[in-house]
C-alpha positions in Angstrom: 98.7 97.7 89.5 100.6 100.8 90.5 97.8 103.9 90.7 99.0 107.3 90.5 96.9 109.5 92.5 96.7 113.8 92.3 99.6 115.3 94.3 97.8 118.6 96.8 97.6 121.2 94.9 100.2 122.8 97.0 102.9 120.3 95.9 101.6 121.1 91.9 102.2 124.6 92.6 105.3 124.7 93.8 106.6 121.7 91.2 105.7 124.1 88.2 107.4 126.7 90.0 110.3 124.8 90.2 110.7 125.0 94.2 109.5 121.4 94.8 112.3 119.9 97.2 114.3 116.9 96.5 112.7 115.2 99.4 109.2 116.1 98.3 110.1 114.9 94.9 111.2 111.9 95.8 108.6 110.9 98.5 105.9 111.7 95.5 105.7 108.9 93.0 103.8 111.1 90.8 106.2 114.4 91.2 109.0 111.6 90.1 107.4 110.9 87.2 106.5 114.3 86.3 110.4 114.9 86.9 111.1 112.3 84.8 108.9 114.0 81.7 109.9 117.7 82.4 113.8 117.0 81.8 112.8 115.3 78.5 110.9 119.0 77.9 107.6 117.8 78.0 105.1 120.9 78.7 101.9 120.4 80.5 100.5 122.9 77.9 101.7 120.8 75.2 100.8 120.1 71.9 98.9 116.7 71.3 100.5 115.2 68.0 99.4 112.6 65.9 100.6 110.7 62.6 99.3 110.6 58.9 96.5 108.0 58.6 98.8 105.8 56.1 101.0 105.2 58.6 98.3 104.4 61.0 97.3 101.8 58.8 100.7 100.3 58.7 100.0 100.1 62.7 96.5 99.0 62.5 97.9 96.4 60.5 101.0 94.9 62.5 98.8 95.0 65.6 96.6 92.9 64.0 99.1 90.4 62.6 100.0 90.0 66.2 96.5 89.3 67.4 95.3 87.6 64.7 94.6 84.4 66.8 93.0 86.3 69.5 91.3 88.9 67.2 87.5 87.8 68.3 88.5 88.0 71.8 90.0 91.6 71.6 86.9 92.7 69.9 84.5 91.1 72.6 86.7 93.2 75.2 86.6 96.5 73.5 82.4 96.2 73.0 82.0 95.3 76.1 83.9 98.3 77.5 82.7 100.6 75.3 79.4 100.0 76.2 79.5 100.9 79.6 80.4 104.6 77.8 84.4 105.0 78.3 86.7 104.5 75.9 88.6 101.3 75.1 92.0 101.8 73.3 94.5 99.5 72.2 97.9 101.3 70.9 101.4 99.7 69.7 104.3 99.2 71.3 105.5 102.6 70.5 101.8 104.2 72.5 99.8 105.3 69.0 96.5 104.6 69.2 95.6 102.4 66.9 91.8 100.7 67.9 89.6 103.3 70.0 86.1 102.5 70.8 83.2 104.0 72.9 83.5 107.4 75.1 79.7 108.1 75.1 80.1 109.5 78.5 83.7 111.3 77.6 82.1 114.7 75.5 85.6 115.7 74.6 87.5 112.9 73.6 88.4 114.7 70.3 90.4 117.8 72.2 92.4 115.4 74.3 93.5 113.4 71.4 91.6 109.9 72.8 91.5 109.0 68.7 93.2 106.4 66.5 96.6 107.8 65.3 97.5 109.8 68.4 100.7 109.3 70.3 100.8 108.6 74.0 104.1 107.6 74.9 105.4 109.9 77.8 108.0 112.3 75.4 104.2 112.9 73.6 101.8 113.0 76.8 103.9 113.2 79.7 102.9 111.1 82.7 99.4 109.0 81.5 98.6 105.8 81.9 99.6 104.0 77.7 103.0 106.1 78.2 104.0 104.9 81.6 103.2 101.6 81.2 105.3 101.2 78.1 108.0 103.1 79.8 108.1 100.7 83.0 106.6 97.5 81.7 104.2 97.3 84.2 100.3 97.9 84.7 99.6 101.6 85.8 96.5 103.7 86.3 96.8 107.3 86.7 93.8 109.4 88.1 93.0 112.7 87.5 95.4 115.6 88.2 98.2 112.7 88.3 98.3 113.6 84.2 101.2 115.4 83.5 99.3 117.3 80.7 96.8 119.0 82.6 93.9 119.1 79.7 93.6 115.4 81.1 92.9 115.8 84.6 89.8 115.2 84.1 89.9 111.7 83.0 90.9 108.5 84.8 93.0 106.0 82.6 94.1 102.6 83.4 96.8 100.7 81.1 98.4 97.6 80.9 101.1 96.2 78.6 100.5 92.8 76.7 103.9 90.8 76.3 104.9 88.2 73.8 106.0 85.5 74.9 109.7 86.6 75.1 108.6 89.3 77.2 108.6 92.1 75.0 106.0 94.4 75.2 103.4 94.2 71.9 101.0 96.8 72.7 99.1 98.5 75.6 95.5 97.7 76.5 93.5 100.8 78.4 90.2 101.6 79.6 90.2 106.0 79.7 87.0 108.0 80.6 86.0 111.1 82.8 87.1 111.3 86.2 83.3 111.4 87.8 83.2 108.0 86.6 86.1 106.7 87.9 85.4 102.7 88.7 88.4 101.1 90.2 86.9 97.8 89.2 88.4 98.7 85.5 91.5 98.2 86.7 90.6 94.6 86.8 89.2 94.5 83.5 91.6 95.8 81.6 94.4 93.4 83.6 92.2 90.1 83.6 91.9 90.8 79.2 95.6 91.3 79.1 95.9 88.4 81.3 93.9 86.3 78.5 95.2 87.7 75.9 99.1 86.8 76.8 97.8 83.6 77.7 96.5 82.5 74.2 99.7 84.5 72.2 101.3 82.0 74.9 99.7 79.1 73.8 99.8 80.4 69.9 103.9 80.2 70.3 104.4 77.1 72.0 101.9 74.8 69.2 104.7 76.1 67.0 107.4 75.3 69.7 109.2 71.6 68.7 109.9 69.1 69.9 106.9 69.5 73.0 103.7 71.5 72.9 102.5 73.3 76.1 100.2 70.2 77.2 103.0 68.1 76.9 105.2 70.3 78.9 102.1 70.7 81.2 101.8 66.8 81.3 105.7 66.0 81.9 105.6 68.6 85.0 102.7 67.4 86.1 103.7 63.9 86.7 107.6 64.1 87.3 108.2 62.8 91.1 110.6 66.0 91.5 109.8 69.6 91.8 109.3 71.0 88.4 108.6 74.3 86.9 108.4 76.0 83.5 109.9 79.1 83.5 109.3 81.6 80.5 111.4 83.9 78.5 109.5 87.0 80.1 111.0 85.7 83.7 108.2 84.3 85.1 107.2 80.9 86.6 104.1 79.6 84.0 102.9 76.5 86.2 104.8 74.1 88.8 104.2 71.3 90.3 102.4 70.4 93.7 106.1 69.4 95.0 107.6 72.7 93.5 105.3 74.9 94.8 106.1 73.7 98.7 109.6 73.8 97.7 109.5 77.4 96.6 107.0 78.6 99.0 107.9 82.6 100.1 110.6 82.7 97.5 110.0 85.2 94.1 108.7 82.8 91.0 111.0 84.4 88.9 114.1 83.6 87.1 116.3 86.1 89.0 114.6 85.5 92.3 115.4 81.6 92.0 118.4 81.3 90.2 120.0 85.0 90.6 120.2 85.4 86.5 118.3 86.4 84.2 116.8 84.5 81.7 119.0 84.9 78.6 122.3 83.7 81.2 120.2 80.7 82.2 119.2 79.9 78.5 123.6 80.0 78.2 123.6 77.4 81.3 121.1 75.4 79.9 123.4 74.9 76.4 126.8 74.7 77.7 125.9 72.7 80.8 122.4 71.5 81.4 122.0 72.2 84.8 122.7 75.2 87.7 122.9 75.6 91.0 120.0 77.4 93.0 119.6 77.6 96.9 116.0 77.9 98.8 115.6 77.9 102.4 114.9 74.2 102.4 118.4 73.7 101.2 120.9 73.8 98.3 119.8 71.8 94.8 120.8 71.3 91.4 118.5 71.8 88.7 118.8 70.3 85.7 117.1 72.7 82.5 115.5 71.3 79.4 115.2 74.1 76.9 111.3 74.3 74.8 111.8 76.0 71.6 109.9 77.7 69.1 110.2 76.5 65.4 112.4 79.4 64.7 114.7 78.5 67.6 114.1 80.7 70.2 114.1 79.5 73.5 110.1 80.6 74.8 110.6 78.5 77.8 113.1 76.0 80.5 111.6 73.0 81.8 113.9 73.4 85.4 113.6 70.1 87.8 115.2 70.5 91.4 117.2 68.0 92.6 118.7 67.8 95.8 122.8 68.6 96.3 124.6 67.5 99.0 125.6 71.1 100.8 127.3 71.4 104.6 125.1 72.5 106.4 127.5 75.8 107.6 128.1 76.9 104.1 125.0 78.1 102.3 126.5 77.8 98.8 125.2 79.9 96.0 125.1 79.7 92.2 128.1 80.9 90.8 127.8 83.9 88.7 128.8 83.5 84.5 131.9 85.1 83.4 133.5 87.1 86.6 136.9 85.9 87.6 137.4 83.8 90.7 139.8 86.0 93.6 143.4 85.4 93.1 145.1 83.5 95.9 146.9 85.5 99.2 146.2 87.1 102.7 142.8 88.8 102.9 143.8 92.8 102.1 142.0 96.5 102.6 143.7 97.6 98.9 140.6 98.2 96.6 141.8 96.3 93.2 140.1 96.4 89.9 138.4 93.5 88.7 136.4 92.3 85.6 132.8 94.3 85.5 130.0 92.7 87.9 127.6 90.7 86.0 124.4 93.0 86.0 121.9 91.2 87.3 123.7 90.4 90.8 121.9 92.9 91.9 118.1 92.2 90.1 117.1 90.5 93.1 116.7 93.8 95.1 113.3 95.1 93.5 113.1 98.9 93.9 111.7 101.8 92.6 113.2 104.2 94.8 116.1 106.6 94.3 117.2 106.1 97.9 117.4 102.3 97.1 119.0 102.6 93.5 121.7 104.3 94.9 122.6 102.1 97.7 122.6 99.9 95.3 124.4 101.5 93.0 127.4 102.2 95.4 127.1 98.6 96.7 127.8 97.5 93.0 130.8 99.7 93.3 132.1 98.6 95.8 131.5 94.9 95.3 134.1 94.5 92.9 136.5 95.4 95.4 138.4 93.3 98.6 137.3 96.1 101.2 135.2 95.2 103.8 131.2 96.4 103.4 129.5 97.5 106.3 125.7 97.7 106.3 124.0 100.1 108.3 120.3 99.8 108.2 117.0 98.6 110.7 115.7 95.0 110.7 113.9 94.2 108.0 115.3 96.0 105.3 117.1 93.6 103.1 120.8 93.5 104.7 121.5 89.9 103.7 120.1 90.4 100.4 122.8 93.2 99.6 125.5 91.2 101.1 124.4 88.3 98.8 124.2 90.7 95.9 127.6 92.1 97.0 129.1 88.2 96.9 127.3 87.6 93.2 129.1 90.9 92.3 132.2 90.3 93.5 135.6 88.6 92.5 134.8 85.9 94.9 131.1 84.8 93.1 132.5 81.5 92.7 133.1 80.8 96.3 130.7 80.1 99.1 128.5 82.8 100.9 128.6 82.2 104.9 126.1 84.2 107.1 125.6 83.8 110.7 123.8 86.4 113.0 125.9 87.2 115.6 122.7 88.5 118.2 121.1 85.2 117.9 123.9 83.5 119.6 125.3 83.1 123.4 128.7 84.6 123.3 130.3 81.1 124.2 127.9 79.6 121.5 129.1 82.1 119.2 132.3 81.8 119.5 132.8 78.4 118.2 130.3 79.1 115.1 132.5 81.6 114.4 136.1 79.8 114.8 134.8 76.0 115.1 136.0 73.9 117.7 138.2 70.8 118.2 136.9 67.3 118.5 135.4 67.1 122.1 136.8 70.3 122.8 133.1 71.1 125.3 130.5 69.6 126.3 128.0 69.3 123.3 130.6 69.7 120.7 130.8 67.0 117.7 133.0 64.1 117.7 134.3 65.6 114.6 135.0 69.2 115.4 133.6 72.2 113.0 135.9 74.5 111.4 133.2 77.2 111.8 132.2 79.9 109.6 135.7 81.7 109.1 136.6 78.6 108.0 134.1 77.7 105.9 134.4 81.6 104.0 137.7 80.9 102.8 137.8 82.1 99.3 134.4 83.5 99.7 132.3 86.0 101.5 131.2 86.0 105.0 128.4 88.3 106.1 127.8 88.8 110.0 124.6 90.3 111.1 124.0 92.4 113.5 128.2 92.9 114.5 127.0 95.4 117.0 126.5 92.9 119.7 129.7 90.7 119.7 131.2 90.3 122.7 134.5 92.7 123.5 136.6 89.5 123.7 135.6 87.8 120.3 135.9 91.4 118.8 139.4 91.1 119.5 140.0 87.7 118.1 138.1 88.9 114.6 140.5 91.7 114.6 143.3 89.5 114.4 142.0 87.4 112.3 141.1 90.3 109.5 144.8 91.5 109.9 146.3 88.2 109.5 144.2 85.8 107.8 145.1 83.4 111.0 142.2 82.1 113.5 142.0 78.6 116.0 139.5 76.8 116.6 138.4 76.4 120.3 140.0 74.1 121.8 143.0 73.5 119.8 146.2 75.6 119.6 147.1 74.8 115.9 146.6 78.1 113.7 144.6 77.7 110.7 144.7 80.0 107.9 141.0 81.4 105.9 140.7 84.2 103.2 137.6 85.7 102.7 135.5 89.1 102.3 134.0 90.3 105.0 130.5 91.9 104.9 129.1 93.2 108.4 125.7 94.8 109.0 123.8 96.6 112.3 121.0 98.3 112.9 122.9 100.6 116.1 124.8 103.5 115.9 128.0 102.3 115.7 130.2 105.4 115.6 128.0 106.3 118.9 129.3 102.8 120.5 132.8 103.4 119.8 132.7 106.8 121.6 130.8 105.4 124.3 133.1 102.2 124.7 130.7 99.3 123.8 132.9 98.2 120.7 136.0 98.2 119.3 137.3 101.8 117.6 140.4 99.8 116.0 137.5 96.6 114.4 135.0 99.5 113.5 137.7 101.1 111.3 138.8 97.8 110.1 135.3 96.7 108.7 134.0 99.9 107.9 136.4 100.1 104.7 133.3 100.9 102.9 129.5 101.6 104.3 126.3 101.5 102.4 122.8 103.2 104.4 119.8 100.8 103.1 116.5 103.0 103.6 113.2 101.9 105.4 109.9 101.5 103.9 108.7 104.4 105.4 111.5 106.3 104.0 110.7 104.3 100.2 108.6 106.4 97.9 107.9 102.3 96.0 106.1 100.8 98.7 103.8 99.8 95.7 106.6 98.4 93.3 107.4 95.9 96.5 103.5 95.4 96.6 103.4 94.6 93.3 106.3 92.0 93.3 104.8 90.7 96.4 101.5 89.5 95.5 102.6 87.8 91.9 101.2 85.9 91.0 98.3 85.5 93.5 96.6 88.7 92.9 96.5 91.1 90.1 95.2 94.3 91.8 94.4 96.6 94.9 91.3 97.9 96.2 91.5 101.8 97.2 91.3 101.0 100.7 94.4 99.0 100.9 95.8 101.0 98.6 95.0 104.0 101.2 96.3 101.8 104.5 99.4 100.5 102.4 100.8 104.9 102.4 99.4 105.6 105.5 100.9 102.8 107.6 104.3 103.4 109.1 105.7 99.5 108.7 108.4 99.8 111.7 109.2 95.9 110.1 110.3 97.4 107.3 110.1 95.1 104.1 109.9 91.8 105.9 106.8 93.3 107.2 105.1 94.0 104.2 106.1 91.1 102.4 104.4 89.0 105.4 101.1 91.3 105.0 101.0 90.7 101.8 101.4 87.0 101.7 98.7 87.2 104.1 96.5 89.4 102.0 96.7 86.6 99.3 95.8 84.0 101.4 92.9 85.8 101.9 91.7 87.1 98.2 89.0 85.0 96.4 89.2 87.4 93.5 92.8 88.4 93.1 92.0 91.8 94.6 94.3 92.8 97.6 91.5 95.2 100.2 92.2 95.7 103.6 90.1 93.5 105.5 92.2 91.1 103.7 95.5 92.3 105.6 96.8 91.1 109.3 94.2 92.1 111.5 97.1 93.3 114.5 98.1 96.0 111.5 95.1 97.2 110.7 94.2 98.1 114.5 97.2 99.4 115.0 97.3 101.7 112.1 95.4 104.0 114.6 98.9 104.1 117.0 100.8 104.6 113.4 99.0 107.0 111.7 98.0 110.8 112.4 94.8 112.4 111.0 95.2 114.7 108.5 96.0 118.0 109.1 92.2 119.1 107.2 90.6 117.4 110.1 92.6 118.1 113.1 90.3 120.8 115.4 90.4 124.1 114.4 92.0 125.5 118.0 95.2 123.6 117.9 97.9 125.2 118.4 100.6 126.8 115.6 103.3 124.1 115.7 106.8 125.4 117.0 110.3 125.0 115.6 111.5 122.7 118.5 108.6 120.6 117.5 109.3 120.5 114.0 112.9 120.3 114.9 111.9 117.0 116.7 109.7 115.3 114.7 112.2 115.8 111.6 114.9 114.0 113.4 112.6 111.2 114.6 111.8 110.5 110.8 115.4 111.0 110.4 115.1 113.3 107.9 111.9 112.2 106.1 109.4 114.6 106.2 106.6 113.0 105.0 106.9 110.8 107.7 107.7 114.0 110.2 104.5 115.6 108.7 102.4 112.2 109.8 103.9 112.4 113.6 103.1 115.5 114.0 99.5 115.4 112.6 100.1 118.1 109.7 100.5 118.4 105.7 103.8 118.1 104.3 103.7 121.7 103.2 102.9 123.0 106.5 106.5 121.2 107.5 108.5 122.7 104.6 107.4 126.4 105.1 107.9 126.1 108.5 111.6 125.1 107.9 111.5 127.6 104.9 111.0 130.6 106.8 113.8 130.1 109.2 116.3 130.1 106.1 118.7 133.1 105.9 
């Protein structure tokens, strides 16, 4: 769950002033969320509307049709909440309030409109709990002054969206009552009823589903010899079998993290086909899909079985992508061409939240449909190879393979003939065979070479030649063979620093920077918690305030590989599905201590005024970000941005 704590005051102030700073804006997950509201003209001061009762009826009514099966249920939710004395409120899909019940300990729940009938999307309420969870489909709690409409910060309101079984959201559960009894264990509750609820509208649809009912599903996956998995209209993995769930270990249960599609494109597979292509770490398979449909024929579900395919081991082939044309035939060229629009979910499988990210993204798409080169500039850790792989889904060339190789990991000799192959014999070591290497095994496709930055001078050279001409030999042999393919190059270094210095190539750097694309770090991400959240699915459901706390404060120098580590290893160590942070690497924990800076309200009352060559300093450190300049340097944020302020002409 994704909880929206108060912003300082400081950063209130000057947001209704209007002099919040882009950066500020976009580092506060709250602030862009209140942006979000204000361009729609949502005043905090607002109005609190609400409908005529005989339309709240007509509501009352279609929520109830939905959960007729699990009407008993939702009741024995709601009493128990209220009786703890907050409020239990179930609204539509639209955010009216339609059931509200309890709020013995909320005096006012009349003047902030917690009745049946009242409207809380966020074009109504601003940033709340029912509102933003509708809006972003996911479970949110907002606390306090995180309200957008400030005769709510005093309450605390957790929300979460119930799906059907297609994945469209049906209505919103929430648990609302006065901040001073603000339990973070109601999180929980109102995520574990949601949890129940979907599972027996779940179970509703597929007793209507023909020819197979969900325990005959269950029972065929159970005892099929091959990895099996049911995968849902919503996008997620339901249930998989013992031999599934080793074969998928670390990868995202969902349809776009297995398969690189979404649901509805893999439901087209299924009919025209029966079967698709997916590659895991363990290898390349094909799965073969058996549809499970509703009596109305909808698809609610795909029976997918992994079989293995027989894949060179070089060439890490991926699925090809629906309805984008293959690359013409011809010598590899800088011209950007137009080509058919990128399928839109190529790039799904980068999950984000953050403006920084969307962008890159954005551009990336861009330029994907393109034949210029891509470089990627951005640390280890950060997801190069999953934007060059989103890059090759995007691109003209989807249909060919994707070919990565790391060029740090290699001896230059080594590297050299995984780059170009090698004749039969041609060295001691080398296959009786030969190997036409990795330019060879990219013709018609993309290849993507990590960390360029440290190729040897010499093979610089030879790649040069080979991007001009198309034209590359193996080692060992003097017969020219030909390969066309897109080239996608990523470093961490300062490249344009190397070239002036002399440690690589001015005349390759200009050849494979035709376009280049900046991926942020976490610590520059204002979504750590989106990532957190797609991390721990579905092993855990929420986060304890003390994780929550460690997850901001902690600088992850490893970047999203990092966290996704942590977090596996946070849900190793849950009992209850609740992520705290005794549960997380013990190595990051201590060393939170070396990562993170006291807060400025704590720091001893004789230090020193801070000076603008320290400012100056830490700013450029955190290359740019000052939140993460405020942390080094042991201060607010605020205290950063007047500093800088007052030096403006």
């Amino acid at each position: 769950m994704l909880v929206l704590t108060p912003p300082s005051s400081d950063a209130v102030q000057r947001f209704r002033r209007g002099d919040a700073s882009p950066d500020e804006i976009r580092d506060e997950q709250v602030l862009r969320r209140w942006q979000r509201v204000a361009r729609r003209g949502v005043l905090a001061q607002g109005p609190a509307f609400a409908l005529a009762s005989n339309d709240l009826i007509t509501r009352q009514e279609q929520v109830a049709d939905v959960f007729r099966e699990t009407r008993s249920e939702l009741e024995v939710w709601t009493n128990n909440i209220a009786s703890t004395g907050v409020v239990a409120l179930v609204a539509d899909a639209e955010g009216v309030i339609v059931r509200c019940q309890g709020g013995s300990s909320l005096s006012r729940a009349a003047e902030v409109r917690l009745i049946e009938s009242a409207r809380w999307d966020e074009d109504a309420r601003g940033t709340n709990a029912i509102g933003t969870a509708l809006l972003e489909g996911c479970d949110i709690g907002v606390l306090g002054a995180a309200h957008y409409e400030e005769r709510n910060h005093g309450l605390f309101c957790y929300a979460s969206p119930v799906h059907d079984p297609y994945g469209n959201i049906i209505a919103v559960l929430d648990i609302t009552g006065p901040i001073e009894a603000h339990d973070p264990r109601y999180a929980q509750q109102v995520t574990a009823a949601r949890a129940r609820l979907e599972q027996a509208i779940r179970a509703r649809a597929y007793a209507a589903a023909a020819p197979a009912t969900l325990a005959l599903v269950d029972s065929l996956l159970q005892r099929s010899a091959d990895p099996t998995l049911l995968l849902e209209a919503s996008g997620r993995v339901a249930t998989a079998n013992a031999a599934a769930r080793a074969l998928t270990n670390n990868v995202p249960l969902t349809c776009a993290g297995l398969f690189r599609v979404t649901f509805a494109e893999l439901v087209t597979r299924a009919h025209r086909v029966g079967e698709v292509m997916c590659e895991l770490p363990t290898g390349g398979f094909r799965v073969e899909l058996e549809p499970v449909q509703h009596s109305d024929g909808r698809v609610l579900a795909m029976l997918a079985t992994f079989k293995p395919a027989t894949v060179r081991s070089v060439v890490r082939v991926l699925p090809p992508a629906p309805f984008i044309a293959t690359a013409t035939a011809g010598p590899a060229t800088q011209t950007a061409k137009a080509v058919p629009a990128a399928s839109p979910s190529a790039f799904d499988i980068i999950v984000a939240d953050d403006a920084q990210v969307n962008a890159a993204k954005h551009r990336a798409a861009q330029f994907a449909q393109t034949e210029l080169p891509i470089l990627l500039l951005a640390e280890t850790g950060t997801g190069k190879e999953l934007f060059a792989r989103a890059i090759h889904r995007a691109s003209p060339r989807a249909k060919g393979p994707f070919v990565a190789l790391n060029c740090g990991a290699l001896t230059p000799s080594l590297l050299e003939s995984e780059l170009f192959g090698h004749a039969p014999g041609a060295f001691t070591g080398a296959t009786r065979a030969g190997s036409d290497g990795v330019v060879g095994a990219a013709n018609g496709g993309t290849l993507f070479l990590d960390e360029i930055a440290e190729m040897p001078d010499a093979l610089q050279a030879v790649l040069l030649r080979v991007l001009d001409e198309g034209v590359y030999h193996r080692v060992g042999e003097t017969r020219p063979r030909q390969s066309n393919f897109r080239l996608v190059s990523a470093t961490c270094r300062a490249l344009p620093d190397m070239v002036m210095q002399g440690k690589f190539r001015r005349d390759l750097f200009f050849r494979i920077q035709g376009a280049y694309i900046t991926i942020p770090t976490v610590r520059e991400r204002s979504d750590r918690f989106t990532l957190v959240q797609h991390f721990m699915q579905p092993h855990a459901h929420a986060i304890a305030d003390d994780a929550a706390a460690w997850i901001t404060q902690h600088s992850w120098p490893g970047n999203v590989r990092e966290l996704k580590s942590a977090v596996a290893h946070a849900c190793a160590m849950t009992t209850d599905g609740v992520l705290r942070r005794a549960h997380f690497p013990e190595s990051l924990i201590s060393s939170a201590v070396t990562n993170v800076v006291a807060p400025a309200a704590v720091a001893p009352a004789t230090r020193a005024p801070l000076s603008d060559a320290e400012i100056d300093a830490a700013v450029n450190a955190a290359a740019g970000n000052i939140s993460d300049a405020a942390r080094r340097l042991g201060v607010a944020r605020s205290t950063v941005y007047r500093a800088r302020a007052k030096r403006k002409p």
